[in-house]
Backbone and ligand atoms as CSV (ligand in chain L), in Angstrom:
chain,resi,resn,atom,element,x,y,z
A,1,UNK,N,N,11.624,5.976,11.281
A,1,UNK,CA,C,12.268,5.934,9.963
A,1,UNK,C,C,12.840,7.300,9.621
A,2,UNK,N,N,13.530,7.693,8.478
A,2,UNK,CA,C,14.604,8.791,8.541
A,2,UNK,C,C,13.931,9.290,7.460
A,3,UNK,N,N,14.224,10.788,7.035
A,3,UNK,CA,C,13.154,11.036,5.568
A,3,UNK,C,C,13.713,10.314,4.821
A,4,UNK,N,N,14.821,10.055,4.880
A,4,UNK,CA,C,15.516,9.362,3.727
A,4,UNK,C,C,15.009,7.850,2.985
A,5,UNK,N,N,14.692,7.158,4.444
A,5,UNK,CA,C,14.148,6.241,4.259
A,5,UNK,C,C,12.418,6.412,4.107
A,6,UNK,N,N,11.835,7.100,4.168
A,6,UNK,CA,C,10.436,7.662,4.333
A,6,UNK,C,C,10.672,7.741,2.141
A,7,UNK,N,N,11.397,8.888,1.809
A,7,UNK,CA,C,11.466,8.988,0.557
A,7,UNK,C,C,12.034,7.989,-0.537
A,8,UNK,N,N,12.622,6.888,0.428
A,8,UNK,CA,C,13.156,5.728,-0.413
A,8,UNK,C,C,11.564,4.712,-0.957
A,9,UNK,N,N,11.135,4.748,-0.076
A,9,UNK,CA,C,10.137,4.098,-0.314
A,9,UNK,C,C,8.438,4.431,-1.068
A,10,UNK,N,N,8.539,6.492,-0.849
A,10,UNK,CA,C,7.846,6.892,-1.431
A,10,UNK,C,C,8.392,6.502,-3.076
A,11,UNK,N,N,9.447,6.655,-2.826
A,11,UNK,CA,C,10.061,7.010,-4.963
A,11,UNK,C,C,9.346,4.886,-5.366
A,12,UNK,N,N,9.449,4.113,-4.690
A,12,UNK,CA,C,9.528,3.374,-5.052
A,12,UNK,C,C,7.862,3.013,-5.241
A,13,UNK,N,N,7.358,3.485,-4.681
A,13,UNK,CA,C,5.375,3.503,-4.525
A,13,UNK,C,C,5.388,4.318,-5.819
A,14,UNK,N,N,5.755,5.400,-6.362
A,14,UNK,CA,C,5.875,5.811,-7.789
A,14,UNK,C,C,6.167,4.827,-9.104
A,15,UNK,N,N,7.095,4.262,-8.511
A,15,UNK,CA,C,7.829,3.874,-9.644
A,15,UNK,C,C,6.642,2.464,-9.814
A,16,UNK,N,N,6.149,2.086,-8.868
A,16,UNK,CA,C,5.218,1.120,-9.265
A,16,UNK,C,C,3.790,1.602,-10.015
A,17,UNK,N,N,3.044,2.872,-9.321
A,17,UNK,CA,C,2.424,3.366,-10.040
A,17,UNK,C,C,2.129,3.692,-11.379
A,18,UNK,N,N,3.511,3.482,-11.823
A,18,UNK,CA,C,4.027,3.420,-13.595
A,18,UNK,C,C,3.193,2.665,-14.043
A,19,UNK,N,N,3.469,1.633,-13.718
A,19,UNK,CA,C,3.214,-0.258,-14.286
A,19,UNK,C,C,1.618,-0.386,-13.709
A,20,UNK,N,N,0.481,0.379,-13.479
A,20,UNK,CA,C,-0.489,-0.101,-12.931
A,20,UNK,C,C,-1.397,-0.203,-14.108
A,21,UNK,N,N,-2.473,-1.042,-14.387
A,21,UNK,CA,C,-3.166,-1.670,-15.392
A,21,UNK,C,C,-4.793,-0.722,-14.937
A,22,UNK,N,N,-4.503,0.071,-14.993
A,22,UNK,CA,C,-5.956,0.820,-14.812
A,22,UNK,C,C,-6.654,1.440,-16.251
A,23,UNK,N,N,-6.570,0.137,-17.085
A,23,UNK,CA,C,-7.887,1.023,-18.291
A,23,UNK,C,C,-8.875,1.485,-18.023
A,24,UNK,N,N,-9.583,0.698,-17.226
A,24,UNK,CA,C,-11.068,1.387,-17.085
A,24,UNK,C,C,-11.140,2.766,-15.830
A,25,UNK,N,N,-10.788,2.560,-14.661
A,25,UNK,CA,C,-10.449,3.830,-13.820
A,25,UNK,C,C,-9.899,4.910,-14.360
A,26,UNK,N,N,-8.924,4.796,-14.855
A,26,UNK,CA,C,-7.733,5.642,-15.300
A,26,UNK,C,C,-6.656,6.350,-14.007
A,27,UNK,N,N,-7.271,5.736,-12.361
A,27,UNK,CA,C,-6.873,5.641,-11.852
A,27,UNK,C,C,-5.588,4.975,-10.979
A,28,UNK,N,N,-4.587,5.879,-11.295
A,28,UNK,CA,C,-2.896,4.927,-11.033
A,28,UNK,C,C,-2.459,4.912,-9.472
A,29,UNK,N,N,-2.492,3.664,-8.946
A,29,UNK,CA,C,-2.098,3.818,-7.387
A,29,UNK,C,C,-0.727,2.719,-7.491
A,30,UNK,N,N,-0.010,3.680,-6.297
A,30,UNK,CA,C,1.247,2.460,-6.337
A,30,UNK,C,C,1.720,2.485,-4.839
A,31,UNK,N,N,1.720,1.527,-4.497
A,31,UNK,CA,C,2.162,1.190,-3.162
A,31,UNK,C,C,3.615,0.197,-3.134
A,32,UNK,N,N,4.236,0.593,-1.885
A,32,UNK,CA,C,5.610,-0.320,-1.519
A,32,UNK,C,C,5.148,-0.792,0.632
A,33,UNK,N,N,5.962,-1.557,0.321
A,33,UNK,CA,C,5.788,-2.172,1.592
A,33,UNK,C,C,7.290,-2.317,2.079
A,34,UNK,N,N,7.521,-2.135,3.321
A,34,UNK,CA,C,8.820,-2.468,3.842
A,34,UNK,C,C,9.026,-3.279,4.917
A,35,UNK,N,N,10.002,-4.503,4.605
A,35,UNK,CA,C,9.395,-5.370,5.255
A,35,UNK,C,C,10.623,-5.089,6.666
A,36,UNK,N,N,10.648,-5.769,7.739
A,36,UNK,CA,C,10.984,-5.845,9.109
A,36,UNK,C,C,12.800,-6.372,8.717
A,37,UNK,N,N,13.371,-6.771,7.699
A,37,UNK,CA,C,14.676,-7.089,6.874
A,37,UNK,C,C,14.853,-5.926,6.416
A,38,UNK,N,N,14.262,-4.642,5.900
A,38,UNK,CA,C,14.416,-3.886,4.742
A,38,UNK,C,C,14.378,-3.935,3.543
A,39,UNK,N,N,13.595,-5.324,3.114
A,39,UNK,CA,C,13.305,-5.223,1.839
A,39,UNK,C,C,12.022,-4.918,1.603
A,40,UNK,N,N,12.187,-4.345,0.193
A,40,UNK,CA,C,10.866,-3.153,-0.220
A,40,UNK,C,C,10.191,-4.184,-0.946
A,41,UNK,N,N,8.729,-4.022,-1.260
A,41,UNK,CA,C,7.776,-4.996,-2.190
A,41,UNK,C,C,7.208,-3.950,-2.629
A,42,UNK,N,N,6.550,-3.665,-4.150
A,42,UNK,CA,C,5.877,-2.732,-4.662
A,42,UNK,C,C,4.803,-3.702,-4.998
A,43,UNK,N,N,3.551,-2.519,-5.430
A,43,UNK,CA,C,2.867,-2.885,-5.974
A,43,UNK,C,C,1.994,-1.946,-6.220
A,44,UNK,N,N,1.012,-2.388,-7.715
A,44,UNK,CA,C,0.199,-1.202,-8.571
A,44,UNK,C,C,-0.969,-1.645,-8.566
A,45,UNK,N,N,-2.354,-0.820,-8.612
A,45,UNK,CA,C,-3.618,-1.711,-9.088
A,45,UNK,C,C,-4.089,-1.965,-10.303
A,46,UNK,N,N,-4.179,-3.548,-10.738
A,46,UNK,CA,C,-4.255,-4.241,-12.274
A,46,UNK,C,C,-6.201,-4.681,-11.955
A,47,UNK,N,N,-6.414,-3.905,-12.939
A,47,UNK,CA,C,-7.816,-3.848,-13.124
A,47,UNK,C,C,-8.215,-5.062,-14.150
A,48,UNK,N,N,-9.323,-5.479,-14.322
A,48,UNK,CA,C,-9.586,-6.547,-15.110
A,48,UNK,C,C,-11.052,-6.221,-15.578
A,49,UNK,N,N,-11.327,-6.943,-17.118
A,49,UNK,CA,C,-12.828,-6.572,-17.495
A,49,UNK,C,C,-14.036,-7.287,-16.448
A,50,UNK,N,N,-13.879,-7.647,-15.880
A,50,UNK,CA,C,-14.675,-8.271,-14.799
A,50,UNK,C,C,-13.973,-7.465,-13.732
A,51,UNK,N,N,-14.474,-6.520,-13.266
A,51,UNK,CA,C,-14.257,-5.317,-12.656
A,51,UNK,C,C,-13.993,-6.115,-10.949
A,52,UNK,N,N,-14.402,-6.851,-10.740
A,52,UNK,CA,C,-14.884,-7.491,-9.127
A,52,UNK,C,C,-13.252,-8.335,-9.276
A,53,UNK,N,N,-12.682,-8.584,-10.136
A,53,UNK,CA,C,-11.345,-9.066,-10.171
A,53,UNK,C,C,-10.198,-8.228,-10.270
A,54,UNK,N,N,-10.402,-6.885,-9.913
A,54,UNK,CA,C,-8.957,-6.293,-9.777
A,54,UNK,C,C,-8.500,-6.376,-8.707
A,55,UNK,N,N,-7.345,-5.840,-8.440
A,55,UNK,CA,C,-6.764,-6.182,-7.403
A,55,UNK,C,C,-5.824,-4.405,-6.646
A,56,UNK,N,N,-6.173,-4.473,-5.912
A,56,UNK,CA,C,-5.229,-2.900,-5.262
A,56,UNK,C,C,-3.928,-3.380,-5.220
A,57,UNK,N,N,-3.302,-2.089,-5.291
A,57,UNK,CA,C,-1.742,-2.105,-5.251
A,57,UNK,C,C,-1.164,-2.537,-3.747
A,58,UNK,N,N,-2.259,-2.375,-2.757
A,58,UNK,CA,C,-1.140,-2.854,-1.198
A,58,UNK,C,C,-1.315,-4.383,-1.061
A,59,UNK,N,N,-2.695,-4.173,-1.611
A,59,UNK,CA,C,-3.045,-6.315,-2.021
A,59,UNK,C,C,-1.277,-6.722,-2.579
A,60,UNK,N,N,-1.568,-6.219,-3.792
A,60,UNK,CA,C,-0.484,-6.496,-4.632
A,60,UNK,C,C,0.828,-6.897,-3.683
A,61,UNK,N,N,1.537,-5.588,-3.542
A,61,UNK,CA,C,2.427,-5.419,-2.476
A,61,UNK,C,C,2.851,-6.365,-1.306
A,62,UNK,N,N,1.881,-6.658,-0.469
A,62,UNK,CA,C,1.359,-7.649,0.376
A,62,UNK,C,C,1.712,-8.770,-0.001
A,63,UNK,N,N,0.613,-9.529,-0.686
A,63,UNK,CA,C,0.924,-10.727,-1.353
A,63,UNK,C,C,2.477,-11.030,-2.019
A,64,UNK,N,N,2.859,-10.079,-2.851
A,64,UNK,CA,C,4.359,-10.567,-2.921
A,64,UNK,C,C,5.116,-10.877,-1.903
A,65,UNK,N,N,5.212,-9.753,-1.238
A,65,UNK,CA,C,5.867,-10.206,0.581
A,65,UNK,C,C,5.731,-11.343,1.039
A,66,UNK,N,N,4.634,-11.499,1.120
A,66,UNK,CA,C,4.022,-12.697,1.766
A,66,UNK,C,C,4.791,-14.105,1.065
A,67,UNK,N,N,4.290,-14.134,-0.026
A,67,UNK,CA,C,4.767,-14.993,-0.841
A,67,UNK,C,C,6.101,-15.675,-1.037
A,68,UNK,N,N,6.796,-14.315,-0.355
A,68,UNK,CA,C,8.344,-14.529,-0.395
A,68,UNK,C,C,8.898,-14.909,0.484
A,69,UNK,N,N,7.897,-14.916,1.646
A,69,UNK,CA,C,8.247,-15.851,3.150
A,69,UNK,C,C,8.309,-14.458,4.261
A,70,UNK,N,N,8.118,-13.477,4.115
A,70,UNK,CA,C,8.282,-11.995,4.833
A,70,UNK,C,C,6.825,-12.114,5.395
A,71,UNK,N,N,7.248,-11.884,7.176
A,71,UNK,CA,C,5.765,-12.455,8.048
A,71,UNK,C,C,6.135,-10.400,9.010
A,72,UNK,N,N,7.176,-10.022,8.509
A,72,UNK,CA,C,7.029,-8.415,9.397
A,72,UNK,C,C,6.834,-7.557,8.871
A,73,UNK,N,N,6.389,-6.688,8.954
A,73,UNK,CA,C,6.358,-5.226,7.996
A,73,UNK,C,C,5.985,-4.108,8.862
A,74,UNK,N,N,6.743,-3.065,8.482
A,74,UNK,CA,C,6.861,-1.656,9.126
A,74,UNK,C,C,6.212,-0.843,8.822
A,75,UNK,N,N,6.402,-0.609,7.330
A,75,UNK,CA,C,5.576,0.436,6.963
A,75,UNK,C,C,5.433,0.306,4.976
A,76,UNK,N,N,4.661,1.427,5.133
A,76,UNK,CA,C,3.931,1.246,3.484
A,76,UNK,C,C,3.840,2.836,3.076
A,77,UNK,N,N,4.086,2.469,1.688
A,77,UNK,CA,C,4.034,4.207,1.114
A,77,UNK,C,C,2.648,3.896,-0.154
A,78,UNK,N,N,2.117,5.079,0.317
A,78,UNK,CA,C,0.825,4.872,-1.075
A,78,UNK,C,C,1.073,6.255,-1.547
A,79,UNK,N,N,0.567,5.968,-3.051
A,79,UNK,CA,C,0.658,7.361,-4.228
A,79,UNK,C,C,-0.500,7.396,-5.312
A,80,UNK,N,N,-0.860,8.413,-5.479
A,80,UNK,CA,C,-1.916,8.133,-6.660
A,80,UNK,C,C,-1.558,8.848,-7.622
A,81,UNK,N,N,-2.198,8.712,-8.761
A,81,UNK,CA,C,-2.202,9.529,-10.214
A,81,UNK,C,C,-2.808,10.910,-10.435
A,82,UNK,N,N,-3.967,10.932,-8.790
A,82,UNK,CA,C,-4.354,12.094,-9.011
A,82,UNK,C,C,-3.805,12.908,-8.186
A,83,UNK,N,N,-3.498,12.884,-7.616
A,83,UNK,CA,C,-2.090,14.069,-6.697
A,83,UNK,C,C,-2.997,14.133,-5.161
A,84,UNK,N,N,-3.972,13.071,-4.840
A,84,UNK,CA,C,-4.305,13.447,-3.931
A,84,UNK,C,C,-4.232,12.063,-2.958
A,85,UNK,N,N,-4.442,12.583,-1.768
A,85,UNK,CA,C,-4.324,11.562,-0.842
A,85,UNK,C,C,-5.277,9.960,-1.048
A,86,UNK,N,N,-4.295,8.800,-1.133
A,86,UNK,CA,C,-5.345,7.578,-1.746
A,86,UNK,C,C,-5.416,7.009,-0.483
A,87,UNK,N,N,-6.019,7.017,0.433
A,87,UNK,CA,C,-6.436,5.758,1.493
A,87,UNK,C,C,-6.703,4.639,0.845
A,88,UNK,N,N,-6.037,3.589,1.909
A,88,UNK,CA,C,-6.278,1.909,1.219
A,88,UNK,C,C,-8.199,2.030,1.420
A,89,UNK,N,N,-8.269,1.043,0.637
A,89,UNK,CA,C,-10.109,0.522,0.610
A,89,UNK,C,C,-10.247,-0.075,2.336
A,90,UNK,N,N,-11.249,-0.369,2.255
A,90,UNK,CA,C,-11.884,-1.326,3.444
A,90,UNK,C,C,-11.044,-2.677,3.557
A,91,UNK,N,N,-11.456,-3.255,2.122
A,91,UNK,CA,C,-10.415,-4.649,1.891
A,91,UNK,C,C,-9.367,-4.935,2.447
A,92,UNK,N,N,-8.358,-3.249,1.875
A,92,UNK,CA,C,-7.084,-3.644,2.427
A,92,UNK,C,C,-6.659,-3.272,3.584
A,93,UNK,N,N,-7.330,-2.300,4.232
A,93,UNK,CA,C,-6.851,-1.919,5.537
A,93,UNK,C,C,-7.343,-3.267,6.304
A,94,UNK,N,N,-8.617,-4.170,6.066
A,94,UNK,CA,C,-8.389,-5.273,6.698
A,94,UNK,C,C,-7.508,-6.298,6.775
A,95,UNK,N,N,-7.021,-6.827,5.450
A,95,UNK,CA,C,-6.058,-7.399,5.502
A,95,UNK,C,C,-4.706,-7.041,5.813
A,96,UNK,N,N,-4.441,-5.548,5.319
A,96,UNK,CA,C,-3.170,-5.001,6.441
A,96,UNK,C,C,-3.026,-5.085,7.674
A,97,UNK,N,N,-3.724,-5.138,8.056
A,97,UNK,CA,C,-4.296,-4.675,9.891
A,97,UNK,C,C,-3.898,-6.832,9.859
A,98,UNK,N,N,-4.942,-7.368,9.372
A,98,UNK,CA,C,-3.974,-8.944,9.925
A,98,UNK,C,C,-2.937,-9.221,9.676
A,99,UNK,N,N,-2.005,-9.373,8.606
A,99,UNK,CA,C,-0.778,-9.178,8.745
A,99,UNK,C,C,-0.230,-8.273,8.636
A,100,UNK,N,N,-0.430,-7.118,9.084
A,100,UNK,CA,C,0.849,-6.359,9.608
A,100,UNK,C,C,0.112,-5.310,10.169
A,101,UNK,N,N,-0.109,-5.988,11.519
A,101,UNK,CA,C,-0.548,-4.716,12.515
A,101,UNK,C,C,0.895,-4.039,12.989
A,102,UNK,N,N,0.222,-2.859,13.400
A,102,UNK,CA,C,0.876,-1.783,13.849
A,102,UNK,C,C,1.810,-0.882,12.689
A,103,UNK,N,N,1.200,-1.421,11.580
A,103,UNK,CA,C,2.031,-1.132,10.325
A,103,UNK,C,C,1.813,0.629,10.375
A,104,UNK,N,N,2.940,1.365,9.939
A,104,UNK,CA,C,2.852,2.787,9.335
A,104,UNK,C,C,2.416,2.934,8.274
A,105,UNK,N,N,1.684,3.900,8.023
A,105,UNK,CA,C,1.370,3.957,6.644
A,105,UNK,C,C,1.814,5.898,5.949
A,106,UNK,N,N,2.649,5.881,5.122
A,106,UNK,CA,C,2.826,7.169,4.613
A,106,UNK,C,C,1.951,7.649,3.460
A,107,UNK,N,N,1.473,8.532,3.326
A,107,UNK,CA,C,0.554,8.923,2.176
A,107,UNK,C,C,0.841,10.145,1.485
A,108,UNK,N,N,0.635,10.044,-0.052
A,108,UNK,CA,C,1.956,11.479,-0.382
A,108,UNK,C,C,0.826,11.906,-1.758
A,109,UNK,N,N,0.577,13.117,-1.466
A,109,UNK,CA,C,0.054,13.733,-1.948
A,109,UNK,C,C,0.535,15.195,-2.522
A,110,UNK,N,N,-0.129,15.990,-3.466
A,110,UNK,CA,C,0.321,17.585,-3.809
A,110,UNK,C,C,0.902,18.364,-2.696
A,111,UNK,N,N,0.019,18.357,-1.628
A,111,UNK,CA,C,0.333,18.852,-0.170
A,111,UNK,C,C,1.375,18.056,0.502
A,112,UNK,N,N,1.655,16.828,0.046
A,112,UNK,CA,C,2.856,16.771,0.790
A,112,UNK,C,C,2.613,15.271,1.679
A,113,UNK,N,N,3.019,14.684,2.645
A,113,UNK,CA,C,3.068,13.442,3.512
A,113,UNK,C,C,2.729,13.735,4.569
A,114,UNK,N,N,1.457,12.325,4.785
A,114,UNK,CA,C,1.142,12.404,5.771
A,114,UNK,C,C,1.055,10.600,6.503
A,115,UNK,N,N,1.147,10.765,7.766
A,115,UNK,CA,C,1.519,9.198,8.470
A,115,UNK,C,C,0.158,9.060,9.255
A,116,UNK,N,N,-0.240,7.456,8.881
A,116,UNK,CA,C,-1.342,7.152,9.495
A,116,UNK,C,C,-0.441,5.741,10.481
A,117,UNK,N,N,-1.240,5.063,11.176
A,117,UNK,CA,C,-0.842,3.682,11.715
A,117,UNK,C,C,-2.311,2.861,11.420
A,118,UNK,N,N,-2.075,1.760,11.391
A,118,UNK,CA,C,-3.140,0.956,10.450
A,118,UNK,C,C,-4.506,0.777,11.335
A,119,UNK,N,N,-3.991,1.053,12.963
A,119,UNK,CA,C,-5.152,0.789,14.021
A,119,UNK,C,C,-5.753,1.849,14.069
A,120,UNK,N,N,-5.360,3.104,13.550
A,120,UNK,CA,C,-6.162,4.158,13.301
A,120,UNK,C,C,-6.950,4.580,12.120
A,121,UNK,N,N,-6.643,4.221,10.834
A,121,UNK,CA,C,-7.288,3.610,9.878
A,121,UNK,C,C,-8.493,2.681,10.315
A,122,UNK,N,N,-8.217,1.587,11.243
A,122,UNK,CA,C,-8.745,0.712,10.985
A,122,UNK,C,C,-9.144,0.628,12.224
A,123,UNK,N,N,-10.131,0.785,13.409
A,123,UNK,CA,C,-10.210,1.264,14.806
A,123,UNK,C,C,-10.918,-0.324,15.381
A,124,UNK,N,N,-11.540,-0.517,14.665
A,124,UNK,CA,C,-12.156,-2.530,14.756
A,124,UNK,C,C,-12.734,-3.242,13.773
A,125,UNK,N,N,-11.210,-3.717,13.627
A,125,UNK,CA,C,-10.804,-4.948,12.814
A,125,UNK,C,C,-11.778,-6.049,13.013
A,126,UNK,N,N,-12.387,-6.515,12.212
A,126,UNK,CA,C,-12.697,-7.784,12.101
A,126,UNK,C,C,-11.823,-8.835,12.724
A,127,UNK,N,N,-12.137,-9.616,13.749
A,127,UNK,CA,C,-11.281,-10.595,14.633
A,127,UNK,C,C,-11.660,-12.151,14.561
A,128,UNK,N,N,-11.130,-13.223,14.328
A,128,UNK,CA,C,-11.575,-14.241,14.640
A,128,UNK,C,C,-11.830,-14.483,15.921
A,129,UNK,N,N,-10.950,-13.854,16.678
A,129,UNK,CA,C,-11.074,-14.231,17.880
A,129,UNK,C,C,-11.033,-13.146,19.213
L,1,ZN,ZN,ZN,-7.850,-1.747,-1.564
């Protein structure tokens, strides 16, 4: 990917971060996904008073994709509120890792960007098979 495109998708992991529903955390994460077409999916984490029902922003992200009939994806930009590097949870690096292995992942922090790939994140995946 080109910085250009690296920073198209960071601005857009921001711009979702806006819109994230974190009363109780106060923690703002925003993720974009890019799918194997070039279209971008954002998404923020929307917290709920039943705490076990929020949902992360690559969930988020993800699921829209998904939803929209998008079975490829390249890569993903994550951002947080606190200026520091947000690794996806356990959750989502599992479910990233099933649909969309080999995915890139960019991470943008005070210091700046850094690139993971999801099999390194995620070294053994839970497998059905
Ligand atoms: Zn998560």
């Amino acid at each position: 990917m080109s910085q250009e495109d690296i920073q198209s998708l960071i601005t857009s992991a921001e711009d979702a971060m806006q819109r994230a529903v974190a009363p109780y955390s106060k923690f703002r994460v925003g993720a974009s996904l890019l799918t194997g077409e070039g279209k971008i999916y954002s998404g923020c984490n929307i917290e709920n008073p039943s705490l076990m029902l929020s949902i992360c922003a690559e969930r988020v992200a993800l699921v829209k994709a998904l939803s929209e009939g998008h079975t490829g994806f390249k890569a993903m930009a994550l951002v947080s509120s606190d200026g520091r590097y947000c690794f996806p949870c356990g959750s989502c690096r599992q479910i990233l890792h099933e649909f969309a292995p080999g995915l890139i992942l960019y991470l943008k922090s005070e210091g700046g960007v850094r690139k993971y790939d999801i099999g390194e994140l995620l070294p053994y995946p839970f497998e059905k098979e």
